[in-house]
Backbone as a printed PyTorch tensor [residue, N CA C, xyz], in Angstrom:
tensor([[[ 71.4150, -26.7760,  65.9540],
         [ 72.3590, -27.4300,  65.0450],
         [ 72.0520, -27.0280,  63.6010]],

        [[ 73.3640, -27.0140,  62.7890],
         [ 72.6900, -26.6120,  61.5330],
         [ 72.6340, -27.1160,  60.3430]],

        [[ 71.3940, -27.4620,  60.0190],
         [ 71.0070, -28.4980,  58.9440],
         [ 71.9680, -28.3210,  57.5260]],

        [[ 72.4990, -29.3670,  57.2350],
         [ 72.9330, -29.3270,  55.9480],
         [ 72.4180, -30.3870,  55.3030]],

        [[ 73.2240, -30.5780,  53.9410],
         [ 72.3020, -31.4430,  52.5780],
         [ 72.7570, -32.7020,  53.1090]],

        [[ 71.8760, -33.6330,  52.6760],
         [ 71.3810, -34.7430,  53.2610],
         [ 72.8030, -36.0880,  53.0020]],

        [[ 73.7230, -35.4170,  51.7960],
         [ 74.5970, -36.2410,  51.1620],
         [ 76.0160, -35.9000,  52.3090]],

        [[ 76.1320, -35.1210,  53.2230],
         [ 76.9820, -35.1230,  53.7690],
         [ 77.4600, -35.6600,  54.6890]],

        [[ 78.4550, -36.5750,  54.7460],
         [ 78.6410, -37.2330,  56.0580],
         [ 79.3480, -36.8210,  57.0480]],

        [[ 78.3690, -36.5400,  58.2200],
         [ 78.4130, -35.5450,  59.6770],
         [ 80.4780, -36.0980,  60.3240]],

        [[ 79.9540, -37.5930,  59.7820],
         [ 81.2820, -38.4410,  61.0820],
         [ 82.4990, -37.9030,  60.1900]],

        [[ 83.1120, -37.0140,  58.9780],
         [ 84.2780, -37.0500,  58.1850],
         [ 84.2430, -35.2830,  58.0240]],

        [[ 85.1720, -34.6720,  59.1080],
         [ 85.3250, -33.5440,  59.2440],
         [ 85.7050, -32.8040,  57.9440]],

        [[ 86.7080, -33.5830,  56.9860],
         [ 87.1980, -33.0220,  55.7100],
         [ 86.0610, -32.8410,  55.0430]],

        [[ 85.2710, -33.4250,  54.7140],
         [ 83.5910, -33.5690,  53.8040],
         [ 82.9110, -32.3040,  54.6040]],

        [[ 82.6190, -32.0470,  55.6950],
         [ 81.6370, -31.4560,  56.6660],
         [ 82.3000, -29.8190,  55.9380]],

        [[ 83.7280, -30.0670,  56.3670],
         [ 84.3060, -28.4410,  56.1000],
         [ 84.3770, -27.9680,  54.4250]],

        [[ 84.0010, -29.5190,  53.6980],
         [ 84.2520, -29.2360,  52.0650],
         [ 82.9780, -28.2250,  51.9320]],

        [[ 81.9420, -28.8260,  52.3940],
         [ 80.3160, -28.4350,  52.2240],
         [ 80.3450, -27.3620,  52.3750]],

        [[ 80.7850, -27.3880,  53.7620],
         [ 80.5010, -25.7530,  54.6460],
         [ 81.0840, -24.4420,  54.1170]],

        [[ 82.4740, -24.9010,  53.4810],
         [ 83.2960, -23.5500,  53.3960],
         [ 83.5800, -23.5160,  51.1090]],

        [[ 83.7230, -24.5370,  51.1860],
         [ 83.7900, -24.9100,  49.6480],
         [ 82.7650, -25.0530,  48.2110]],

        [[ 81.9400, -25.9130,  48.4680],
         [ 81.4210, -26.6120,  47.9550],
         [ 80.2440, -25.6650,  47.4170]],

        [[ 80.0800, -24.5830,  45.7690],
         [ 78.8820, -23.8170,  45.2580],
         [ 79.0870, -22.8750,  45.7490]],

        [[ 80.4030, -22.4010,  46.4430],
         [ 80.4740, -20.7990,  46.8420],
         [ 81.4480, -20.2200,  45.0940]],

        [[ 80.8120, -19.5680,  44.5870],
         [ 80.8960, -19.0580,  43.0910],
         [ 82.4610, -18.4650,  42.8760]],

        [[ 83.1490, -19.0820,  42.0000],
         [ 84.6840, -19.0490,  41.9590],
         [ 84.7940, -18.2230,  40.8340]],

        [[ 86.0020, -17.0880,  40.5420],
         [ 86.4220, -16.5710,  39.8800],
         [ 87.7690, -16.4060,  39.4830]],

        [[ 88.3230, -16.8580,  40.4910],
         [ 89.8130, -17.2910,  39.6990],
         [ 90.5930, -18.0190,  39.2210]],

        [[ 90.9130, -18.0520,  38.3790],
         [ 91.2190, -18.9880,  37.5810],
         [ 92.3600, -20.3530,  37.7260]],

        [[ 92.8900, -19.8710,  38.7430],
         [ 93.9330, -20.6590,  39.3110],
         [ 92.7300, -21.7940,  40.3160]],

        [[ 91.6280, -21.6000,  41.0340],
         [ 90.8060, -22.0050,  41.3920],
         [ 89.9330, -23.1190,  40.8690]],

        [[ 90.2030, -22.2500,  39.4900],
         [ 89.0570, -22.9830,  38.5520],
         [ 89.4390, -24.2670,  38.1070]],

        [[ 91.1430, -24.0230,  37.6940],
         [ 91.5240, -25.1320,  37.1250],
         [ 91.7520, -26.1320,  37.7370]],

        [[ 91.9380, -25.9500,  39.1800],
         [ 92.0420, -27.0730,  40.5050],
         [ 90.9060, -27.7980,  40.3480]],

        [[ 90.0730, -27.2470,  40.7160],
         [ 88.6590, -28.3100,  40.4940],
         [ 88.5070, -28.7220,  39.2220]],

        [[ 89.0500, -28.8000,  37.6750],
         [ 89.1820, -29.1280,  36.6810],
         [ 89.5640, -30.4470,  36.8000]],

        [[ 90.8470, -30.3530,  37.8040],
         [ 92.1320, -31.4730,  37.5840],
         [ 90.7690, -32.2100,  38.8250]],

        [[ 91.0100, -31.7430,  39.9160],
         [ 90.2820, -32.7980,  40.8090],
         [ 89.0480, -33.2680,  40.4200]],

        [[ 88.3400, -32.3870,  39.6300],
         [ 86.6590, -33.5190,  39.0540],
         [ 87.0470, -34.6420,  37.6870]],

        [[ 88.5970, -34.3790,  37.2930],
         [ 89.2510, -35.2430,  36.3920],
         [ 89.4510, -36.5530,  37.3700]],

        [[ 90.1360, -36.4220,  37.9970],
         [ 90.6170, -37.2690,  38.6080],
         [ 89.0900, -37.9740,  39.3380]],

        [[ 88.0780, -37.4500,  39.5530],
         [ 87.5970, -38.0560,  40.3210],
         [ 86.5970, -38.8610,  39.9550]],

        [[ 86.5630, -38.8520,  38.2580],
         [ 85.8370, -39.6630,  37.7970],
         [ 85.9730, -41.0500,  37.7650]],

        [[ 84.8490, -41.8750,  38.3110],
         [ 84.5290, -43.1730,  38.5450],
         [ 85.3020, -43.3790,  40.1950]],

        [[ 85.5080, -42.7240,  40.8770],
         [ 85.7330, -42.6380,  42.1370],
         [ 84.9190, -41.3620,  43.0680]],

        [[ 84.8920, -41.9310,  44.5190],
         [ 84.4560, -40.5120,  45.2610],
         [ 85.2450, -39.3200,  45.6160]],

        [[ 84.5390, -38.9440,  45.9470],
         [ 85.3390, -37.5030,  46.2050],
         [ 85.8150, -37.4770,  47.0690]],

        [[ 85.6950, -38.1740,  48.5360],
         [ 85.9050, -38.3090,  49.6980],
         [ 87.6870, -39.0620,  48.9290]],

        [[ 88.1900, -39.7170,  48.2030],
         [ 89.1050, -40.1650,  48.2600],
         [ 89.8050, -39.2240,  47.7340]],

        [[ 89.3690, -37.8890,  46.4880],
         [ 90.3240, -36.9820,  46.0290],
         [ 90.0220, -35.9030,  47.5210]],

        [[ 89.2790, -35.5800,  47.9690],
         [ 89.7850, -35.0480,  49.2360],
         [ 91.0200, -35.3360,  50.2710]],

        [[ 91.0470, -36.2650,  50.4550],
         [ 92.2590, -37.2840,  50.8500],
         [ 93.5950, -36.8700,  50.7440]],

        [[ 93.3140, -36.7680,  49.1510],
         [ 94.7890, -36.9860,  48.5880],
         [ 95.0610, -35.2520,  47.8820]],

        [[ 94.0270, -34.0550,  47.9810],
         [ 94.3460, -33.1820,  47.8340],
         [ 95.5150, -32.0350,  47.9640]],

        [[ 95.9260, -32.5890,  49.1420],
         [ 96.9930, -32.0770,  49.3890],
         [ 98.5480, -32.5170,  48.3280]],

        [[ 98.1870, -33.5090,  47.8900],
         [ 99.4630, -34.2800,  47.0730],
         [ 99.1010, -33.9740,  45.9370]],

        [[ 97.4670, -33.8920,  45.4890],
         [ 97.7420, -33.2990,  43.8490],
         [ 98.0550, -32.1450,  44.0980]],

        [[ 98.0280, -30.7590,  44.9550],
         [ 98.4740, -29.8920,  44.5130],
         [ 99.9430, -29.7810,  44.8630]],

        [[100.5230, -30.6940,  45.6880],
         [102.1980, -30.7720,  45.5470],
         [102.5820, -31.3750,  43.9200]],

        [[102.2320, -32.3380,  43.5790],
         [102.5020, -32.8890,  42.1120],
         [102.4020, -32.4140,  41.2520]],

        [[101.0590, -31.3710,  40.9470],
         [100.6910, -30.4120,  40.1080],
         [101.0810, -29.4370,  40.0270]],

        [[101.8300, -28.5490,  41.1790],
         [102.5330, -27.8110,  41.1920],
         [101.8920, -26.6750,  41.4830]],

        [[100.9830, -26.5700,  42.5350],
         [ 99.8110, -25.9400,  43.5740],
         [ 98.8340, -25.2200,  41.9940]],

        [[ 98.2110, -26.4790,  40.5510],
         [ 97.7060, -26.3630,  40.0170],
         [ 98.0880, -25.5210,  38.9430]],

        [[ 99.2120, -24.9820,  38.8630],
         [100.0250, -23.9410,  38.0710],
         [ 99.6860, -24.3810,  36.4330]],

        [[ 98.7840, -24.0780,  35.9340],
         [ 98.4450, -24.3160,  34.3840],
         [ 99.6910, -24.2350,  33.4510]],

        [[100.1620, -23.1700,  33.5000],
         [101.8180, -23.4550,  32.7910],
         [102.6010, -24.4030,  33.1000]],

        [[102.7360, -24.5460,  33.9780],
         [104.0700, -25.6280,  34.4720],
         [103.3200, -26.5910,  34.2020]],

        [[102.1910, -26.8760,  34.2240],
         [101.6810, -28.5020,  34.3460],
         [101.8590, -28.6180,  32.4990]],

        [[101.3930, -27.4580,  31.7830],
         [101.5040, -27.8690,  30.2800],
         [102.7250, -28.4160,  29.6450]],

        [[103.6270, -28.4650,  30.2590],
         [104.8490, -28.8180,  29.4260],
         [105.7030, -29.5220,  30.3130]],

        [[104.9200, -30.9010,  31.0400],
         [105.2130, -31.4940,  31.9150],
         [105.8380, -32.7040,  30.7440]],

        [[106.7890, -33.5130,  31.0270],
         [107.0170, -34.3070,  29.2990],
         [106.8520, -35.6350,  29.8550]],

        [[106.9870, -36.9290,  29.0430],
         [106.7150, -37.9630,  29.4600],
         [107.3280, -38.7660,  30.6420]],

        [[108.3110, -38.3280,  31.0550],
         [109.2210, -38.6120,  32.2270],
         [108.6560, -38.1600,  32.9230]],

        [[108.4130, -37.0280,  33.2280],
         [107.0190, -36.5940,  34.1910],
         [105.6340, -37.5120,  34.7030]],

        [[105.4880, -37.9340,  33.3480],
         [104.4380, -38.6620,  33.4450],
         [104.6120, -39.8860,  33.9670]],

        [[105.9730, -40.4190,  34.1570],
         [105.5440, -42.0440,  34.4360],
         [106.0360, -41.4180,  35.9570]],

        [[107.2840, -40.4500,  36.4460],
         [107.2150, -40.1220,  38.3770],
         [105.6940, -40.0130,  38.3230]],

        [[104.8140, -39.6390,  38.0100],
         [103.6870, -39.3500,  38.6040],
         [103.0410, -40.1800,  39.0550]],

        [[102.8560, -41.0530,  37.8170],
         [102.5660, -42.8310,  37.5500],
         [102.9030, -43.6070,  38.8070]],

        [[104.0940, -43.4500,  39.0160],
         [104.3960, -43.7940,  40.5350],
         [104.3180, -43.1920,  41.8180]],

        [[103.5480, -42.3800,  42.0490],
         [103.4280, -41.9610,  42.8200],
         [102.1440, -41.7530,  43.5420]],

        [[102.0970, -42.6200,  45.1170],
         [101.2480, -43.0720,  45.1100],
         [ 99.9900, -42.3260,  45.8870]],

        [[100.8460, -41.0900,  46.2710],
         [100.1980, -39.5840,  47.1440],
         [ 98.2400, -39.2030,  46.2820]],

        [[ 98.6840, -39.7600,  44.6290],
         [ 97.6480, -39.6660,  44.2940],
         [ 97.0960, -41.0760,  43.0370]],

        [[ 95.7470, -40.0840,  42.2160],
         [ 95.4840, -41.4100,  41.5690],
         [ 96.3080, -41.4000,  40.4350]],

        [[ 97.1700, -42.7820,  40.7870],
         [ 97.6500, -43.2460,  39.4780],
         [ 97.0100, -43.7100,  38.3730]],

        [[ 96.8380, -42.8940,  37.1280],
         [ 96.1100, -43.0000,  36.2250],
         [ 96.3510, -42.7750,  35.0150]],

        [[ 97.0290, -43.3280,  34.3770],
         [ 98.5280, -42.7700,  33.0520],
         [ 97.3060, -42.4960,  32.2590]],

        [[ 95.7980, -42.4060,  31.9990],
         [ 95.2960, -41.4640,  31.2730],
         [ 94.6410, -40.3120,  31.8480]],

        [[ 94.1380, -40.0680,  33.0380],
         [ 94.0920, -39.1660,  33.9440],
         [ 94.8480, -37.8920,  33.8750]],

        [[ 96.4940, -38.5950,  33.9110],
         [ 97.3160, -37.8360,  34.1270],
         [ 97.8230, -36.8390,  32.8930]],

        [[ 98.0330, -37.6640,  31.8940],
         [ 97.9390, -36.8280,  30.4310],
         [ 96.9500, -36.2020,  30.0710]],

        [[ 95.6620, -36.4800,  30.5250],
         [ 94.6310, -35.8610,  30.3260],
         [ 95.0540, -34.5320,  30.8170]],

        [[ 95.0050, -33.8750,  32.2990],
         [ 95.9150, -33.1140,  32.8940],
         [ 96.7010, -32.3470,  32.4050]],

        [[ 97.5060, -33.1660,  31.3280],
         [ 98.3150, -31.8920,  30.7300],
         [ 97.8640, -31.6820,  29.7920]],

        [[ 97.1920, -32.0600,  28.8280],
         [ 96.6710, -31.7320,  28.0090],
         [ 95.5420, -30.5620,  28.2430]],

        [[ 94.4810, -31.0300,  29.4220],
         [ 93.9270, -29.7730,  29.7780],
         [ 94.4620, -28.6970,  30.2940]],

        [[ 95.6570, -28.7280,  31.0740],
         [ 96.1490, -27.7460,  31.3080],
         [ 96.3180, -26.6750,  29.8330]],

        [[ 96.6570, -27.2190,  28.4700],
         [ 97.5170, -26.8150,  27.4390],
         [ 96.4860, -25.7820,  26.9420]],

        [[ 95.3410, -26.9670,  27.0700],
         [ 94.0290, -26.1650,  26.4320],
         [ 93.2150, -25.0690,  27.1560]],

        [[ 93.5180, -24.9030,  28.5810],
         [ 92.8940, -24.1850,  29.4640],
         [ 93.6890, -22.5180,  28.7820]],

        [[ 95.1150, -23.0280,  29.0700],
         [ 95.6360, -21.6150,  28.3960],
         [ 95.6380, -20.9260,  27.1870]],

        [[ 95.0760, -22.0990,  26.6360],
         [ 94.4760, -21.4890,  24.7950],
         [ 93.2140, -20.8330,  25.6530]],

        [[ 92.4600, -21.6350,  25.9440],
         [ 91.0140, -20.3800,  26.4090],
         [ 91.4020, -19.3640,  27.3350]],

        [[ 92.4050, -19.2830,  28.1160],
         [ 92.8960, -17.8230,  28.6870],
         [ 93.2890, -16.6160,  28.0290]],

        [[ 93.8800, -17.2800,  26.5840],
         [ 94.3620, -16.2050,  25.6810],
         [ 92.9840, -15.7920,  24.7350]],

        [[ 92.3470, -16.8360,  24.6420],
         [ 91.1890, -16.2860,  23.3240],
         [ 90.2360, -15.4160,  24.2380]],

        [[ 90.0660, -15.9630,  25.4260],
         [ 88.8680, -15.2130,  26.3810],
         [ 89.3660, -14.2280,  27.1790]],

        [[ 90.3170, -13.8470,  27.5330],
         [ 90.9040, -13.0840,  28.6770],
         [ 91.2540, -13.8470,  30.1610]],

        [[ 90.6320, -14.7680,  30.1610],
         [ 90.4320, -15.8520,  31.3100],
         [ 89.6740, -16.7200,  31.3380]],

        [[ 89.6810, -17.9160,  31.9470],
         [ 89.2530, -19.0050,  32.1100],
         [ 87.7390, -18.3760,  32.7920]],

        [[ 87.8160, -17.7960,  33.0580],
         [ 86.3410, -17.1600,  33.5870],
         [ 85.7230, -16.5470,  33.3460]],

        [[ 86.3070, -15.6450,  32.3020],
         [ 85.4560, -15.0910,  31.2010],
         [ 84.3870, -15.7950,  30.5540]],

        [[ 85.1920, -17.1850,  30.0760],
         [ 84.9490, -18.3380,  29.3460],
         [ 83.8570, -19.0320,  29.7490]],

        [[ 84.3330, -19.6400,  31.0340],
         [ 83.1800, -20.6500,  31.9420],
         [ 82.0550, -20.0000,  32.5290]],

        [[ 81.9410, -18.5480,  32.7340],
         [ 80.7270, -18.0470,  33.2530],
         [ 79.6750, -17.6150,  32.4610]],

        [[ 80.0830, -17.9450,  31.2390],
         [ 79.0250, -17.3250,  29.9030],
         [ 78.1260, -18.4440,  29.8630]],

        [[ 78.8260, -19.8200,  30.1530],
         [ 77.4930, -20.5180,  29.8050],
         [ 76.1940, -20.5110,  30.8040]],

        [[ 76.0480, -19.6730,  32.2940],
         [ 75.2330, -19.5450,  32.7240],
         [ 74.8210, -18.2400,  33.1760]],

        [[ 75.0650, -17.0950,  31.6970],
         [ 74.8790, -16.0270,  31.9390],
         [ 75.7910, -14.9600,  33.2320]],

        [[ 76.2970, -15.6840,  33.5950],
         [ 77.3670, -14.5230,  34.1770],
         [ 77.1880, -14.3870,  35.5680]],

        [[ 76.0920, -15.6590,  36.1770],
         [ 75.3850, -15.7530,  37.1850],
         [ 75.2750, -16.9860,  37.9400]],

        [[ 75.4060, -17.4940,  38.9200],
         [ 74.8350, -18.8400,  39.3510],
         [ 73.3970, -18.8860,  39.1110]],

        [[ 73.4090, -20.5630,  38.9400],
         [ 71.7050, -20.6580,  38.4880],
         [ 71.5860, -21.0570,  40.0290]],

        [[ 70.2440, -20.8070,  40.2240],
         [ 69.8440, -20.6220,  41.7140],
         [ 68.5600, -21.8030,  41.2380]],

        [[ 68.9750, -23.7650,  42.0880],
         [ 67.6180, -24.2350,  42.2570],
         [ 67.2840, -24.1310,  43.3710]],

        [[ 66.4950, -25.0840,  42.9150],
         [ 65.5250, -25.3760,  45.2220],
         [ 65.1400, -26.9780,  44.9590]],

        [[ 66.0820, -27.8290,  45.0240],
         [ 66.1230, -29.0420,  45.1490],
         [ 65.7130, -29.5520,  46.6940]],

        [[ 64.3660, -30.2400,  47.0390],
         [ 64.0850, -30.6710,  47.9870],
         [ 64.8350, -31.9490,  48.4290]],

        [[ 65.3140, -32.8250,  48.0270],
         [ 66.0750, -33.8620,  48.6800],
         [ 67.3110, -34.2210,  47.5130]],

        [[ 68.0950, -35.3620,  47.6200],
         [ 69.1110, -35.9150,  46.9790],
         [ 68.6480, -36.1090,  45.8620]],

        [[ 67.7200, -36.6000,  45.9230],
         [ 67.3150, -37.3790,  44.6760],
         [ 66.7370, -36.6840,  43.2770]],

        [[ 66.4100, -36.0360,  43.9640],
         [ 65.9960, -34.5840,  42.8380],
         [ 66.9570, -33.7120,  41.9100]],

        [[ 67.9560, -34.3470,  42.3230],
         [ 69.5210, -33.2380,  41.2870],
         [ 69.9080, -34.2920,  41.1050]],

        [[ 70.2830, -33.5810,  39.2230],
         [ 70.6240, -34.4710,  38.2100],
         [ 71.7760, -34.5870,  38.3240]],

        [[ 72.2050, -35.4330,  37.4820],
         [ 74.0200, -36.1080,  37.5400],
         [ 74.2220, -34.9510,  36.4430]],

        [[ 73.4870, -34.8580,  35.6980],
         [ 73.5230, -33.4850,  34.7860],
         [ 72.5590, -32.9870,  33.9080]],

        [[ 73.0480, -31.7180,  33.2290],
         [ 71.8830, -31.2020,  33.1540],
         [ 72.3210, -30.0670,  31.5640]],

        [[ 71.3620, -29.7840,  30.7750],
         [ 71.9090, -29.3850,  29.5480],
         [ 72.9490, -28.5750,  29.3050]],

        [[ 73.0120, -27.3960,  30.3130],
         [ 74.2160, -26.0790,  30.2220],
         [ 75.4110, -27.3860,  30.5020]],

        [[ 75.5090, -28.1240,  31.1640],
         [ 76.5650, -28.9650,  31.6390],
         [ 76.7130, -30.0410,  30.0910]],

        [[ 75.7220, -29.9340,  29.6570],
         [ 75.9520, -30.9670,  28.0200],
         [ 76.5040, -29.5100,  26.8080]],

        [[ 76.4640, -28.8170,  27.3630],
         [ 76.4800, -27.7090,  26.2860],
         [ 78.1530, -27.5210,  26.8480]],

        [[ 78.3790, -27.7570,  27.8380],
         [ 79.7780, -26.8640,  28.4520],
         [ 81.0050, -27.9440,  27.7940]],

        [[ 80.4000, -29.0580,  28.0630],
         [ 81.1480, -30.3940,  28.3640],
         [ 81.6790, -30.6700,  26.3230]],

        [[ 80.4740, -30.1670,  25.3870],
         [ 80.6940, -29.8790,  23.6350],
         [ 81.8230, -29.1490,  23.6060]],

        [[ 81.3940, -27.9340,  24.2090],
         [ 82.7640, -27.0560,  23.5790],
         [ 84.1550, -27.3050,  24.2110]],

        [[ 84.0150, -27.9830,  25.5790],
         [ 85.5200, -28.3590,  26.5940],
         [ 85.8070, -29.3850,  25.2630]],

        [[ 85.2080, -30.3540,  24.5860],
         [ 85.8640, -31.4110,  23.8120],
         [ 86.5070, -30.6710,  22.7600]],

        [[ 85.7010, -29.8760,  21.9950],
         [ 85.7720, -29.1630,  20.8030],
         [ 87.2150, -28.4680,  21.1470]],

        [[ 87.4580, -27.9110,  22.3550],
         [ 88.3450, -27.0820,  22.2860],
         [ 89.7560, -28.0870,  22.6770]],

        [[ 89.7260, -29.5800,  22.7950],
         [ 90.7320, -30.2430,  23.5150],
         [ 90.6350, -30.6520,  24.8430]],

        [[ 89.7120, -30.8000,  25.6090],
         [ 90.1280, -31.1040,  26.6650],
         [ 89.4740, -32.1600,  26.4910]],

        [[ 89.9810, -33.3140,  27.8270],
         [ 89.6410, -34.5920,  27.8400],
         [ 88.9210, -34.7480,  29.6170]],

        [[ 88.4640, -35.6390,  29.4160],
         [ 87.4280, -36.2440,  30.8290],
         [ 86.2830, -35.4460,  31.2930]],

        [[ 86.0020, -35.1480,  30.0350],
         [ 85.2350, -33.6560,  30.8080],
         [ 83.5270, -34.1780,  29.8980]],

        [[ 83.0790, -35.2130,  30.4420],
         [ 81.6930, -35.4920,  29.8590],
         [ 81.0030, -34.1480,  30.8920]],

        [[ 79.1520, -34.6290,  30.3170],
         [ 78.5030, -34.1880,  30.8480],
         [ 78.4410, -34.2790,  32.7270]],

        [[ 78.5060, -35.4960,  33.0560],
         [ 78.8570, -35.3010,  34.5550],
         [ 79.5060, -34.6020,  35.2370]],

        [[ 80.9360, -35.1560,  34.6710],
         [ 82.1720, -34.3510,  35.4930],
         [ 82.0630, -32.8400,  35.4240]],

        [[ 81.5240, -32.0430,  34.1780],
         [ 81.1210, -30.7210,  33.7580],
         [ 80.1280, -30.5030,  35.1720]],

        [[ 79.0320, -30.7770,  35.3050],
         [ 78.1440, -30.7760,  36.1020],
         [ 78.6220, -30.2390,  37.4800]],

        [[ 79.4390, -32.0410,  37.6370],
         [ 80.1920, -31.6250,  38.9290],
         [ 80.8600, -30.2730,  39.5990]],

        [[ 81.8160, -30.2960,  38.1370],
         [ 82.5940, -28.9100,  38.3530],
         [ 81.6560, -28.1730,  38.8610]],

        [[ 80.5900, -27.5390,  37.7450],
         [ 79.7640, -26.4390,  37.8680],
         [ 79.1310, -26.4700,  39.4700]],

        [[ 79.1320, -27.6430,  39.9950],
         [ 78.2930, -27.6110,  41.4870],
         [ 79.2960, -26.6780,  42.0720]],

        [[ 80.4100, -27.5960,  42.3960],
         [ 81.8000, -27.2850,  42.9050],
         [ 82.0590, -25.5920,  43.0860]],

        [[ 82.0840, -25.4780,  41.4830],
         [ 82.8190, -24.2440,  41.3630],
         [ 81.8310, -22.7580,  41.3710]],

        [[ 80.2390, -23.3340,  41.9610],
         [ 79.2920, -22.2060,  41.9400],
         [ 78.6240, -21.9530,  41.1690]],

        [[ 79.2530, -22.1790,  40.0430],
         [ 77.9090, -21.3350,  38.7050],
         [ 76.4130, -22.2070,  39.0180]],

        [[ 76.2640, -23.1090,  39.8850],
         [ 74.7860, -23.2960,  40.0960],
         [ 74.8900, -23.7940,  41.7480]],

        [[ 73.6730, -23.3860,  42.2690],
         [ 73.3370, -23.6540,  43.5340],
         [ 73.0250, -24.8750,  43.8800]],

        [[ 73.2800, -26.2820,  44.3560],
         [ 72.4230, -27.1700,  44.3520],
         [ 72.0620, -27.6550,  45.8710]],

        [[ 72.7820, -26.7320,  46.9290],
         [ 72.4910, -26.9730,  48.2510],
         [ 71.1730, -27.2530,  48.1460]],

        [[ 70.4950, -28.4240,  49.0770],
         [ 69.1450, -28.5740,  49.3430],
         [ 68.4730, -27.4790,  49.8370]],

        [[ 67.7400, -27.0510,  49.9770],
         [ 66.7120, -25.7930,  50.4720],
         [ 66.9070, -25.9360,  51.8310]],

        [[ 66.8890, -27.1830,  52.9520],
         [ 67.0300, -26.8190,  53.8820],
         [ 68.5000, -26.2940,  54.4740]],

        [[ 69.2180, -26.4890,  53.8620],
         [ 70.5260, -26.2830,  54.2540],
         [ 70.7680, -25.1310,  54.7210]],

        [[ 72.0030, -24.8050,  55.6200],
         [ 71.8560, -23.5090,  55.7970],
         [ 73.0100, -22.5880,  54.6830]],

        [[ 73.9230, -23.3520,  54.0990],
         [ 74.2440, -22.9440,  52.8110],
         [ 74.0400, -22.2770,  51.6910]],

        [[ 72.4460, -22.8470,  51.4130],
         [ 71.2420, -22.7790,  50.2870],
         [ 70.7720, -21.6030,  50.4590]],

        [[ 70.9520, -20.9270,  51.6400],
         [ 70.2150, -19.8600,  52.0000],
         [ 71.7150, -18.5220,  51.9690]],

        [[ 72.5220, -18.7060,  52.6350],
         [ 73.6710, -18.2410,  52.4500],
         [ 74.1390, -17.7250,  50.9580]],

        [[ 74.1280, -19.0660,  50.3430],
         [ 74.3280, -18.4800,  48.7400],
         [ 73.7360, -18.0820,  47.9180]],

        [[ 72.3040, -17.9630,  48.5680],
         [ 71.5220, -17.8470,  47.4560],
         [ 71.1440, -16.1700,  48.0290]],

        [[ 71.4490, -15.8890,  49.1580],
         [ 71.0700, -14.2460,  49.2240],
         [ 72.4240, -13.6010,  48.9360]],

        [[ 73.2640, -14.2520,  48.6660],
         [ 74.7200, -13.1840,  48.0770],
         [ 74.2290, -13.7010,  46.4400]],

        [[ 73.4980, -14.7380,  46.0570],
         [ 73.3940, -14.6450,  44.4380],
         [ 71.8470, -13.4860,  44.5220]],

        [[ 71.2750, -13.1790,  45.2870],
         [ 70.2670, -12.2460,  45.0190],
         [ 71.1670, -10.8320,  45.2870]],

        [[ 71.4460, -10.6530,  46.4520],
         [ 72.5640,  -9.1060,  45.9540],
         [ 73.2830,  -9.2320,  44.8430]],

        [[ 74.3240,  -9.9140,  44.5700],
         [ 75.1680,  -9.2980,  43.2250],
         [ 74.2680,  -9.5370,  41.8410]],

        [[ 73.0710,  -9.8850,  42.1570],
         [ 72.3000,  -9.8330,  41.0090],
         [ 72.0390,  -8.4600,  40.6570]],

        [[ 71.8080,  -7.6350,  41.6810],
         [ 71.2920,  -6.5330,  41.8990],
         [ 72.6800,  -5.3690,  41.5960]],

        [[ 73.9560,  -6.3320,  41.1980],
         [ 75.2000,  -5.3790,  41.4320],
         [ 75.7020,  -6.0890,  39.6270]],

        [[ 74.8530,  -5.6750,  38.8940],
         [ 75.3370,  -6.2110,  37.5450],
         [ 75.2000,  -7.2430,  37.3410]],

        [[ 75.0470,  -8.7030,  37.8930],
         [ 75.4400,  -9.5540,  37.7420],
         [ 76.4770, -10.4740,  38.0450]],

        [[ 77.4780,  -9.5490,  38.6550],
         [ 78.5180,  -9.6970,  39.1690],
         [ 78.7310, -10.3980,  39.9480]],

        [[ 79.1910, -11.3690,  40.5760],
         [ 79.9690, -12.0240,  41.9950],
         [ 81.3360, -12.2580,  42.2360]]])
């Protein structure tokens, strides 16, 4: 059987397949990126197990995450959304949303991409730990206080040090699978080859 991190619950197939197939495998596109933007928005002060849930409806509402279309969504937009109960109703959530959307595409134009952008703050690389149990990984951690300055600076909203964090688990730029996992090992020998390939992944 094969060991995974200790936070996963075996009995909720959606969680099991988030881990397995999702969850710190290192993202580069940007349409990608901004999904987990909106969903670690949304998922603040709630679990994830409930924006899993309802994933399928933010990306019908959002408009399968489409950064343009979501930017110039207008206030009528905002209150169908408001009602709608596929996801979290959250009339600051939700503006938040467009607003990050607005600002995501200012950093697409100044950087070339949203990934240009987000991979500089950890050198261009996933950081690779070796966290022995749960308890040992932080809710966050400085690159995630450093990321979370300039997301404000530049306009975006909900994006403290946590939710930054989160993302960064999420979206790869750091490893935090437990060591025994069989994940941890998976990602961390494709982050030792493309180390070896520029830096690149």
């Amino acid at each position: 059987m094969k060991k995974r991190c200790d936070w996963v619950p075996m009995a909720i197939p959606i969680y099991v397949d988030y881990h397995d197939y999702e969850w710190g495998v290192p993202l580069h596109d940007d349409g990608r990126l901004f999904e987990f933007l909106v969903l670690d928005t949304f998922q603040a002060g709630l679990s994830w197990l409930t924006i899993l849930k309802k994933r399928d409806n933010f990306r019908r509402v959002f408009m399968d995450f489409d950064a343009e279309k979501i930017a110039v969504f207008d206030q009528q937009k905002v209150a169908v959304l408001c009602q709608d109960a596929g996801i979290i109703r959250n009339h600051q959530k939700i503006e938040a949303t467009i607003q990050n959307a607005q600002a995501f595409l200012t950093v697409q134009r100044e950087f070339g991409s949203f990934n240009n952008y987000i991979w500089q703050f950890v050198g261009d690389r996933p950081m690779q730990n070796a966290w022995k149990t749960v308890a040992e990984i932080p809710a966050k951690t400085v690159e995630a206080e450093t990321v979370s300055k300039d997301l404000v600076k530049r306009g975006f909203r909900f994006v403290g040090p946590t939710i930054c964090y989160a993302f960064m688990q999420a979206a790869g730029l750091v490893n935090d699978h437990l060591v025994h996992c069989f994940r941890y090992h998976e990602l961390g020998s494709t982050i030792k080859i493309n180390q070896n390939l520029n830096h690149k992944v």
